[in-house]
N, C-alpha and C positions, 0 to 999 in steps of 0.2 A: 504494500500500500504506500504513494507514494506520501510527499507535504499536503497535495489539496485535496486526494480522498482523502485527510485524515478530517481536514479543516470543515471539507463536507459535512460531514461524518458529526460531526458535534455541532451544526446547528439545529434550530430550530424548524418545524416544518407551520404554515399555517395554518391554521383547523387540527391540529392534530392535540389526539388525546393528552391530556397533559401526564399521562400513564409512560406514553411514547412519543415524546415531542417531537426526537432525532429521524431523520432520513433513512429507511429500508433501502439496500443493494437492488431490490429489484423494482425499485420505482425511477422515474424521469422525474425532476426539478428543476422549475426556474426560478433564478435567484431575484428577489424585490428590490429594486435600487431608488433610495429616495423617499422623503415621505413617512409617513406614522409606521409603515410595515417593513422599514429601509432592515435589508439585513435574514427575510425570511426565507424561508422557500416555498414556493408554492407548486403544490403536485398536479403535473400535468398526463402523468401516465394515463394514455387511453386516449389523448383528446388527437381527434383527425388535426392534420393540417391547417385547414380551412380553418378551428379553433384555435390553432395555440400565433394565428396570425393577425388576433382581433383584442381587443381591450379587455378587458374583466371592472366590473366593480365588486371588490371587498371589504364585505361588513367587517366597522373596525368603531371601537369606543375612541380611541385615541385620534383620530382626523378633525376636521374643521368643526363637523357637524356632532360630533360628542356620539352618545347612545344611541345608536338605530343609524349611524352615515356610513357613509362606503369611500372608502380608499378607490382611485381608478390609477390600472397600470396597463400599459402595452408594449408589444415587445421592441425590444431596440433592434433598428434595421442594423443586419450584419452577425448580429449577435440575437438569438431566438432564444438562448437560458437567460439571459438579463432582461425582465422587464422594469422600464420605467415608471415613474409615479407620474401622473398628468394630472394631478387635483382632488381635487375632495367634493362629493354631492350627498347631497341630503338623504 
């Protein structure tokens, strides 16, 4: 295993049980850059193409909108495991 599977390997994942926070070997992960979620992962295993090439909004306490707002990220042209953070909605 090298330095960044390890680095992987001890973050946090988002939505995940706080039982099992950490990232499973047999999942795909894009990393959140920016913003209330900067720093997580979010599990993309399964999603076609056509999804993991479009925005998400993710329910988050911590963004503009407090209790019940969502985080929005999309992915960074060039780079597909990094999405960006674009703002905060209600």
């Amino acid at each position: 295993m090298d330095r960044d599977d390890e680095h992987l390997l001890r973050r946090r994942v988002y939505g995940a049980d706080h039982d099992r926070p950490g990232p499973r070997p047999d999942r795909r992960y894009a990393e959140l850059v920016g913003g209330p979620l900067d720093g997580l992962l979010l599990d993309i295993t399964g999603w076609r193409r056509d999804e993991t090439g479009t925005s998400v909004a993710l329910r988050t306490e911590l963004g503009r909108y407090g209790a019940g707002g969502r985080s929005l990220y999309a992915p960074r042209r060039g780079a597909p495991d990094r999405w960006d953070w674009t703002g905060d909605a209600p």
